[in-house]
KEKE-3310 file (N, C-alpha, C; in steps of 0.2 Angstrom, whole numbers, plus 5000, padded with zeros to 4 digits):
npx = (5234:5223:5207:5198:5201:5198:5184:5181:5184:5174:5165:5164:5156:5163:5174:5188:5202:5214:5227:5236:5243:5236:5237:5240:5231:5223:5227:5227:5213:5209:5217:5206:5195:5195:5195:5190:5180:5163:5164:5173:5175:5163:5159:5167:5177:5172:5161:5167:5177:5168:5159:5171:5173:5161:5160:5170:5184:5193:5194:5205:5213:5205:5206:5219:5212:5202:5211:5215:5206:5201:5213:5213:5203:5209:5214:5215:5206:5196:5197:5186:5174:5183:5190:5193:5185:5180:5190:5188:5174:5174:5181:5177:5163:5169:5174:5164:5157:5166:5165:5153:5155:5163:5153:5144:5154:5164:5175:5187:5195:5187:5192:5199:5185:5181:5191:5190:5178:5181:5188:5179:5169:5178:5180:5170:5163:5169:5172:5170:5164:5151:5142:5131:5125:5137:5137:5145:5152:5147:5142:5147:5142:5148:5140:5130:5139:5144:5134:5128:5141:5141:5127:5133:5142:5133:5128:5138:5143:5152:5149:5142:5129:5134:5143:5137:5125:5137:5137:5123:5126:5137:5130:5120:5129:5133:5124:5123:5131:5135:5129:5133:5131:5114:5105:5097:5098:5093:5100:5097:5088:5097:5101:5094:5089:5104:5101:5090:5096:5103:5093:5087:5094:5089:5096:5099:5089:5072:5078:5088:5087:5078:5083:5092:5084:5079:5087:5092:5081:5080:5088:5078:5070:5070:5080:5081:5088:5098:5113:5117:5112:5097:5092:5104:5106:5096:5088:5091:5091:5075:5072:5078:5071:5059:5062:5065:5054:5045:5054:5052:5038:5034:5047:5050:5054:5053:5060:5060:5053:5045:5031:5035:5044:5040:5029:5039:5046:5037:5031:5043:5043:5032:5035:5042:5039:5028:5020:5013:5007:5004:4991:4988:4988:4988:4971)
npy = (4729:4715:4714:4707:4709:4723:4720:4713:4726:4732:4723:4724:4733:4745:4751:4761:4751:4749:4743:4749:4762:4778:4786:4779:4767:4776:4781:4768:4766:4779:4775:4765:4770:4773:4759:4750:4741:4737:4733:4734:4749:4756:4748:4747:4756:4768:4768:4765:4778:4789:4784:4788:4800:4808:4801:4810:4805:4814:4824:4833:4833:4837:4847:4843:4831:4833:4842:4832:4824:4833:4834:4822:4825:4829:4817:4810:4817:4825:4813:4800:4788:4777:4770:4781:4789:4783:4786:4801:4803:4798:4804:4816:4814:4811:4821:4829:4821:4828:4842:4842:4837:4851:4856:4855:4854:4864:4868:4869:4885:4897:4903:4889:4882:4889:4890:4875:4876:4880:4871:4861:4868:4870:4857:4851:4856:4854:4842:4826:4813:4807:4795:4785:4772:4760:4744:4731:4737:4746:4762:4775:4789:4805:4816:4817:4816:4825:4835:4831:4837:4851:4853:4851:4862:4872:4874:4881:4889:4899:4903:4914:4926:4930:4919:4910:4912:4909:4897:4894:4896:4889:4874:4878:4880:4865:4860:4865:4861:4852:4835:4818:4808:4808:4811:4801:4795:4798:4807:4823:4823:4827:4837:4845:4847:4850:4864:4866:4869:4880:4888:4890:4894:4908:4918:4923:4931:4934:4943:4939:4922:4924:4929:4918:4905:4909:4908:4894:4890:4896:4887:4875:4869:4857:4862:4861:4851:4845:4835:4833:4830:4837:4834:4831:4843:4849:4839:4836:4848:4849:4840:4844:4856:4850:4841:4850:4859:4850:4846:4860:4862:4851:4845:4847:4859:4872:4886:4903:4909:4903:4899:4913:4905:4894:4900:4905:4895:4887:4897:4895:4884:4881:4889:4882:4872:4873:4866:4857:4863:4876:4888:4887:4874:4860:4849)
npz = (4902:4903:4896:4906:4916:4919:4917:4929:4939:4935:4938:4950:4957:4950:4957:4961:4958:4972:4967:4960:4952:4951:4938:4928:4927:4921:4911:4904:4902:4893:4883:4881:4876:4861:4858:4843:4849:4854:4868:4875:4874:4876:4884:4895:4896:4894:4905:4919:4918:4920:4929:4938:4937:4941:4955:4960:4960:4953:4956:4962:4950:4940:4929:4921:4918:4910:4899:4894:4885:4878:4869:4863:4854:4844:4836:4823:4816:4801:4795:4790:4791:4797:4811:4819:4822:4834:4847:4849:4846:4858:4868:4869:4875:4886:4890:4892:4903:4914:4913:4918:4930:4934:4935:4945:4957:4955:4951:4942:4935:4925:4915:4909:4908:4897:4888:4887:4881:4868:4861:4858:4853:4840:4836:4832:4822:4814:4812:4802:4800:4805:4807:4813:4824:4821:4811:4818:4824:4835:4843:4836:4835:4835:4832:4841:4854:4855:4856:4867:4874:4874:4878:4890:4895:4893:4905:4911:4925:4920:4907:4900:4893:4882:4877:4877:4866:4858:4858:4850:4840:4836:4836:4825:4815:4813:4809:4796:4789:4774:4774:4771:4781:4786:4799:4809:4822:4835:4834:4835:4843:4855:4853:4851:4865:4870:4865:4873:4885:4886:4882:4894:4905:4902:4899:4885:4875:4864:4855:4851:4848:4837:4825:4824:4823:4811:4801:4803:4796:4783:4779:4776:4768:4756:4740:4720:4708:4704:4706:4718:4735:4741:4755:4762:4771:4774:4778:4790:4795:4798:4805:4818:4819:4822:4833:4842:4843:4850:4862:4868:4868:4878:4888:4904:4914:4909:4898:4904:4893:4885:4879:4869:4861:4858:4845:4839:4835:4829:4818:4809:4806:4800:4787:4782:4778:4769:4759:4767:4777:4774:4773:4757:4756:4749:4754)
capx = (5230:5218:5199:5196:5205:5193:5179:5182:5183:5166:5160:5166:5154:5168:5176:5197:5209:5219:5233:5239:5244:5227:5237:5242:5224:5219:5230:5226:5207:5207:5217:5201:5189:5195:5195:5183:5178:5159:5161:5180:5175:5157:5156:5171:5182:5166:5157:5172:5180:5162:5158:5176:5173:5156:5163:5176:5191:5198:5193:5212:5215:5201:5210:5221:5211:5198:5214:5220:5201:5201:5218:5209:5198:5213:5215:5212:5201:5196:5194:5179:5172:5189:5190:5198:5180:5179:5193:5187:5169:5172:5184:5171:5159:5172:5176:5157:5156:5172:5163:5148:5158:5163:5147:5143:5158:5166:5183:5194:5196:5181:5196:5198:5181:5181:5197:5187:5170:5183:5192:5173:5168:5184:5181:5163:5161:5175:5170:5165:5163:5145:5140:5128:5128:5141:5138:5151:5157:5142:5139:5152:5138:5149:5135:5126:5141:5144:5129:5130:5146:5138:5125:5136:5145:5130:5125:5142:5143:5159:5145:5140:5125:5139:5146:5130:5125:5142:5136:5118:5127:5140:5125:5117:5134:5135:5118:5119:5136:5132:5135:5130:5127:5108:5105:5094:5101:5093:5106:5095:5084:5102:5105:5088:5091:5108:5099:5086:5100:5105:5087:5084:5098:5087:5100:5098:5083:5072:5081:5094:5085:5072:5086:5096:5078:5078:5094:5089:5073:5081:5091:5076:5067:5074:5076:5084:5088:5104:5116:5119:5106:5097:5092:5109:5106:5087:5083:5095:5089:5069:5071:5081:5066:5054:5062:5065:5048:5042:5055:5048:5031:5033:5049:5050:5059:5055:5063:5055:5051:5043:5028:5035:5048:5036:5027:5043:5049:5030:5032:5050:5040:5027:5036:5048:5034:5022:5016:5009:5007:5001:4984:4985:4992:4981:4970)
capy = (4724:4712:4716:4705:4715:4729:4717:4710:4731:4732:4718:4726:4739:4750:4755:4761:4746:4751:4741:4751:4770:4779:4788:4770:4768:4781:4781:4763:4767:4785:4774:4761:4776:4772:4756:4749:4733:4741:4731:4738:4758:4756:4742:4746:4762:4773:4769:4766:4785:4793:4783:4789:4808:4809:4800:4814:4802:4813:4832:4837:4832:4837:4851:4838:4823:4836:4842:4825:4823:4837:4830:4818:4826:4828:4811:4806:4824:4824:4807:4798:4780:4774:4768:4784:4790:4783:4792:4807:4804:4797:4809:4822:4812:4810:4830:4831:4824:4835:4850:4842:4836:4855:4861:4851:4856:4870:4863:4872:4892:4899:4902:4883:4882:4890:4884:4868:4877:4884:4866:4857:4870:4869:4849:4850:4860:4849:4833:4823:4805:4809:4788:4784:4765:4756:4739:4728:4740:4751:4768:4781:4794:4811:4822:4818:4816:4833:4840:4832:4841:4858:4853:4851:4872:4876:4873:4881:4895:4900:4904:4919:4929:4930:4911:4905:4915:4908:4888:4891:4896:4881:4871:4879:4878:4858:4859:4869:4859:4849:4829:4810:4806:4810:4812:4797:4788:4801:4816:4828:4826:4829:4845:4850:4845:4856:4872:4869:4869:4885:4894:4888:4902:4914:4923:4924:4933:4933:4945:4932:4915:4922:4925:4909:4900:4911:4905:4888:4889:4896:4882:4867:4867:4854:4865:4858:4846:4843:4828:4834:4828:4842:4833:4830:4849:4852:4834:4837:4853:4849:4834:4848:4860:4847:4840:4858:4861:4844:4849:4866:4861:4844:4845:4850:4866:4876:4893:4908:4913:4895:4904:4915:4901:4889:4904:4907:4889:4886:4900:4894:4875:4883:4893:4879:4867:4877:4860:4854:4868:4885:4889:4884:4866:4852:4846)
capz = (4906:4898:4899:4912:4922:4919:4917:4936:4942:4934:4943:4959:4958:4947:4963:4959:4962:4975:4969:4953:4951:4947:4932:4924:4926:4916:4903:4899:4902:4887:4876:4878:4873:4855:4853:4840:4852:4858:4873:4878:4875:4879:4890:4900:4895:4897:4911:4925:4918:4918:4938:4945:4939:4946:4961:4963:4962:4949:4959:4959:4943:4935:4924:4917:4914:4904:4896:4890:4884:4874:4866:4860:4849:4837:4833:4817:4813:4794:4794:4789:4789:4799:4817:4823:4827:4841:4849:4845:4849:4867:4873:4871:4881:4894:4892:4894:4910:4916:4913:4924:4939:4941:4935:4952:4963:4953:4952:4936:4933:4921:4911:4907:4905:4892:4884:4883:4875:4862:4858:4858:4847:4834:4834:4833:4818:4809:4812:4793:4802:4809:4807:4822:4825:4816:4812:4820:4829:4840:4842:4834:4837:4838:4834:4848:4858:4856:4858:4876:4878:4872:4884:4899:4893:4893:4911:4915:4926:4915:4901:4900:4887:4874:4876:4874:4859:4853:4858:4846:4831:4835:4835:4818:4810:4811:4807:4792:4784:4771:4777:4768:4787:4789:4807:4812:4827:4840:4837:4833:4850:4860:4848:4854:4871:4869:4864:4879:4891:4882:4885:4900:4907:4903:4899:4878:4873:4856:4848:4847:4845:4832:4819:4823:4821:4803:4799:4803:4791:4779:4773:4780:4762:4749:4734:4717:4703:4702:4708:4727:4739:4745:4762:4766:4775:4775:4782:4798:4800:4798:4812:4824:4823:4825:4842:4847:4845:4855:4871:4869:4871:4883:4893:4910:4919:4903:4899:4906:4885:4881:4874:4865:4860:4854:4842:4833:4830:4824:4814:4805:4802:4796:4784:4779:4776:4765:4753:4771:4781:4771:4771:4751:4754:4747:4760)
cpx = (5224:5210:5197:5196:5200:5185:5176:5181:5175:5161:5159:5163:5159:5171:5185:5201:5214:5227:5237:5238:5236:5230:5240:5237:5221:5221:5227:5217:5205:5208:5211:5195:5191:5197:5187:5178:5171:5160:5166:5176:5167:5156:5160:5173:5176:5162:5160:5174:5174:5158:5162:5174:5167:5157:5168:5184:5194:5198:5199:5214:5209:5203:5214:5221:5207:5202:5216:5212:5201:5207:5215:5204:5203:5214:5209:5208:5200:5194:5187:5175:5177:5188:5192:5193:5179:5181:5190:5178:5167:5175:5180:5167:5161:5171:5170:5156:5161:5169:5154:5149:5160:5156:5141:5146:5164:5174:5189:5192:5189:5185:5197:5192:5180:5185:5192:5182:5174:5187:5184:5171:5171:5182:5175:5161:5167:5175:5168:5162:5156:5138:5136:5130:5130:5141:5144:5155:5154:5144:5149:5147:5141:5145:5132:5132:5143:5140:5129:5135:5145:5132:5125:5137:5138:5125:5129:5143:5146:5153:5140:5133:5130:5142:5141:5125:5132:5138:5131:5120:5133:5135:5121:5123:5135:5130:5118:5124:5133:5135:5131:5126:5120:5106:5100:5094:5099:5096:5102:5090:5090:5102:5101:5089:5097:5105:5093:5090:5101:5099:5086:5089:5093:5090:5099:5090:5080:5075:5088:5093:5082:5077:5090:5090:5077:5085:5094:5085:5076:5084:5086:5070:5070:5072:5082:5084:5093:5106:5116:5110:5103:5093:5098:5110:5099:5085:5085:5092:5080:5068:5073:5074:5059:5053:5062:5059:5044:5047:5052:5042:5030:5039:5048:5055:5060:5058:5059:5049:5047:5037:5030:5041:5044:5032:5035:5045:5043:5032:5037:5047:5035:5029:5040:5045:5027:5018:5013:5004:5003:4994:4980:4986:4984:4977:4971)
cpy = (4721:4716:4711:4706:4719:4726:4716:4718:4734:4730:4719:4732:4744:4756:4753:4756:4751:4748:4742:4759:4773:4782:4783:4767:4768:4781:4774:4764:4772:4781:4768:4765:4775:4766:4751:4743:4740:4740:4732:4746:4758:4754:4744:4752:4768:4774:4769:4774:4789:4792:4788:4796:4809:4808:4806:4812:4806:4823:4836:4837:4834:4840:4848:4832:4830:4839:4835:4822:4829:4836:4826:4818:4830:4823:4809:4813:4824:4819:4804:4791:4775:4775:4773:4791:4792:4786:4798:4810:4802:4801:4814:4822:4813:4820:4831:4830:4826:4840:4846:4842:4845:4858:4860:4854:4863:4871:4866:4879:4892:4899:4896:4878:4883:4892:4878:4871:4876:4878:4861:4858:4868:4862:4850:4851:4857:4843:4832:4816:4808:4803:4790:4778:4762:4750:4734:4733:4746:4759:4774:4788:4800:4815:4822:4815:4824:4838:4839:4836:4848:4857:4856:4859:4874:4880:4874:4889:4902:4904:4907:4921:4927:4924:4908:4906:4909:4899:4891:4894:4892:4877:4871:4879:4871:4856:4859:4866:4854:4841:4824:4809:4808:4808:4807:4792:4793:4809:4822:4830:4827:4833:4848:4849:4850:4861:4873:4870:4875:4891:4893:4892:4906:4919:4926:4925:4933:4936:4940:4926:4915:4923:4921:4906:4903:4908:4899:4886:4889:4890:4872:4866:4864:4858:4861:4851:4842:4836:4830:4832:4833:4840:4831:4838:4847:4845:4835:4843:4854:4844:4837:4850:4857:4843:4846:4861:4856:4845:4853:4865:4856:4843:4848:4854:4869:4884:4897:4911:4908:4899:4908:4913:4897:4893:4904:4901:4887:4890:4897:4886:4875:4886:4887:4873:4868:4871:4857:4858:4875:4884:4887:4878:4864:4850:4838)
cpz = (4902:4901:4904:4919:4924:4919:4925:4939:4940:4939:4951:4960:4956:4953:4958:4961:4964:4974:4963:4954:4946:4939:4928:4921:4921:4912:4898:4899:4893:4882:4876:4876:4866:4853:4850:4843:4857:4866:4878:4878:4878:4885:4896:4904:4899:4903:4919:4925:4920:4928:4943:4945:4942:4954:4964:4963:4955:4951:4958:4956:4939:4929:4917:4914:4908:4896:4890:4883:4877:4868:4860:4853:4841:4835:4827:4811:4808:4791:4794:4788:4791:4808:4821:4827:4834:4847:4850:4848:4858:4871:4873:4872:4886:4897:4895:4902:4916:4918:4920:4931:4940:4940:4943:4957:4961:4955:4949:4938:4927:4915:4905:4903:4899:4883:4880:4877:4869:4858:4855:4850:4842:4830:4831:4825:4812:4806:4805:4797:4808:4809:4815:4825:4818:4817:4815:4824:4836:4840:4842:4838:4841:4838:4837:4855:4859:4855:4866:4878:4877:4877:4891:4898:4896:4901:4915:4917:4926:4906:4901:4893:4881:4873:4875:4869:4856:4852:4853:4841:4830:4833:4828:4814:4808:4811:4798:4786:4782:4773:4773:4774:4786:4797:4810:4817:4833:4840:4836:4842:4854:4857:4852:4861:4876:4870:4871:4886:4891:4885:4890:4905:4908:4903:4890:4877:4865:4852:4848:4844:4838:4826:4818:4821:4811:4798:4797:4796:4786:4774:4778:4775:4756:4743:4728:4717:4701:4705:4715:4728:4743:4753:4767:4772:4779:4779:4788:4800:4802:4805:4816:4825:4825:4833:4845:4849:4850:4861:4872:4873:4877:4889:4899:4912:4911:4904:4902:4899:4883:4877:4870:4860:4854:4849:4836:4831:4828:4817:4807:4803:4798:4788:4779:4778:4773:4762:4761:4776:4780:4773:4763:4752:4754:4754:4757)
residu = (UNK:UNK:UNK:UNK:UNK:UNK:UNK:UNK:UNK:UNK:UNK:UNK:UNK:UNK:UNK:UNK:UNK:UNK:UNK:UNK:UNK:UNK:UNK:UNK:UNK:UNK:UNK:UNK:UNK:UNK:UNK:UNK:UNK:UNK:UNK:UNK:UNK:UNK:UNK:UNK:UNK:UNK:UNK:UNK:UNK:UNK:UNK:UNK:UNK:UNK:UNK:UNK:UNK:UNK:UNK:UNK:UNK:UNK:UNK:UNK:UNK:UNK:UNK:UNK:UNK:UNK:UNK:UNK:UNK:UNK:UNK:UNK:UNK:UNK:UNK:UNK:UNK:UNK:UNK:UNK:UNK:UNK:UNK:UNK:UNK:UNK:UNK:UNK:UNK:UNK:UNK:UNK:UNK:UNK:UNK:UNK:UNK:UNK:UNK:UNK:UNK:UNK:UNK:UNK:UNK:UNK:UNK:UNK:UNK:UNK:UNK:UNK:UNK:UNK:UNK:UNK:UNK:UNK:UNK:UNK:UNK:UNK:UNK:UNK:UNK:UNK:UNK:UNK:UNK:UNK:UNK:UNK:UNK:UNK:UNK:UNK:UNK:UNK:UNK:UNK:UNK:UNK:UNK:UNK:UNK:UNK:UNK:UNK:UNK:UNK:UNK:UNK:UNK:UNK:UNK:UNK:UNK:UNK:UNK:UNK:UNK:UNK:UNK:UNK:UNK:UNK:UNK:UNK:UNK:UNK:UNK:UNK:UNK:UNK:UNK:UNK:UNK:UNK:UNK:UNK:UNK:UNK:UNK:UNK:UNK:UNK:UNK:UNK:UNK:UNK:UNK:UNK:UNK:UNK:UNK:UNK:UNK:UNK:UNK:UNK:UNK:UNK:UNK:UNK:UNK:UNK:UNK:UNK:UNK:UNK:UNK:UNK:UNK:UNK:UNK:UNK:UNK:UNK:UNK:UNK:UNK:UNK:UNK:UNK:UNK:UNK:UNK:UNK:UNK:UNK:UNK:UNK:UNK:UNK:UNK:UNK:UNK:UNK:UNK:UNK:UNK:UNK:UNK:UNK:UNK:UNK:UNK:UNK:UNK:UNK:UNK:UNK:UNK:UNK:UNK:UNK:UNK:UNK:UNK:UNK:UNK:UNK:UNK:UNK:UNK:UNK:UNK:UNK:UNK:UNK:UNK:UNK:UNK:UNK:UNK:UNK:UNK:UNK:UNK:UNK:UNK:UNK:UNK)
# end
């Protein structure tokens, strides 16, 4: 179907045509989550998939589409600086709001739930194509699309103390890999955003956070002379602790631990910005 097709059910208030099979639909909808036309995957593919499952039009299918979503995030895997992003980074938007509709109505097995986390993770932590907005072609941005889908996990009744330890050293691993990318297109306030969803359980205590936050630190000091760029780590990781400390202190519906939250990422920015920071630094 051409986009005016889809253009036209936009226009209609992105209500389902009743005059075509919803899984014909869909099909031709996932395959427009990859194409490189901002104003096809964005404009169109994304915002009708993302209305119906909120809507519910996809309740006894849910299992299925989030599987096919998950699919998705093998296309192209490895690849970098090639169109096959897009795929890859909208199917786990879509997956995202999957995990919220049942985080809503409580729709799959916990089981499946956590299927997803374990296909999210896998991708997440793989990804090399970590571009934000690409000229001519709008927003790739998987690393903040997958921090929204580590988000939605983490708000899921399926995720447990121990799953959600697992999501903030997901989060510090594709922090901590070395990438060209530098994270400037926002992704780092969705990371942070992730990990408040994360405390905001109240289920992981400081002896877990303080040494993922040391973990962190450690590698959020440019050291070395050599050819490699050492902000291809350390800058990703110093714009994480700086939004994680500004939700900390400014969000609303903080963790129960905020105080003794915002003392250790002090601590770890303190530590990890001595030339600004120390009590020796130049005034």
């Amino acid at each position: 179907m051409s986009s005016t097709f889809w253009e036209q059910v936009k226009a209609n208030g992105l209500k389902v045509p009743d005059d075509r099979p919803l899984g014909d639909l869909t099909s031709e909808l996932t395959a427009m989550l990859g194409d490189p036309d901002p104003a096809v995957r964005d404009g169109l593919a994304y915002p009708l998939l993302a209305t119906w499952i909120a809507d519910g039009v996809y309740d006894d299918l849910l299992q299925g589409l989030g599987d096919g979503m998950a699919a998705g995030l093998a296309v192209g895997l490895g690849e970098d600086g090639t169109d096959s992003v897009f795929r890859r980074s909208f199917s786990v938007l879509m997956l995202a709001e999957c995990i919220e509709r049942d985080n809503a109505a409580h729709l799959v097995p916990a089981a499946t739930m956590v299927a997803w986390g374990d296909r999210i993770a896998s991708w997440f932590v793989r990804e090399r194509d970590l571009r934000g907005f690409v000229p001519g072609r709008g927003w790739a941005h998987a690393a903040a699309h997958g921090a929204d889908a580590i988000a939605s996990l983490a708000a899921s009744e399926a995720m447990g103390r121990l799953e959600l330890t697992v999501l903030l050293d997901v989060l510090a691993d594709r922090l901590l890999l070395p990438s060209p990318h530098h994270l400037v297109h926002g992704e780092t306030d969705r990371l942070a955003r992730a990990t408040m969803r994360v405390l905001r359980r109240d289920l992981v205590g400081l002896d877990v956070v303080e040494p993922w936050l040391a973990r962190l630190a450690k590698n959020a000091r440019a050291h070395g002379l050599g050819d490699t760029d050492p902000f291809e780590v350390t800058g990703n990781v110093q714009a994480f602790l700086r939004s994680l400390h500004l939700q900390l202190a400014l969000a609303p519906h903080p963790p129960a631990t905020r105080s003794d939250l915002l003392l250790a990422v002090l601590d770890r920015l303190r530590e990890s910005n001595p030339d600004y920071l120390s009590p020796h630094a130049r005034p």
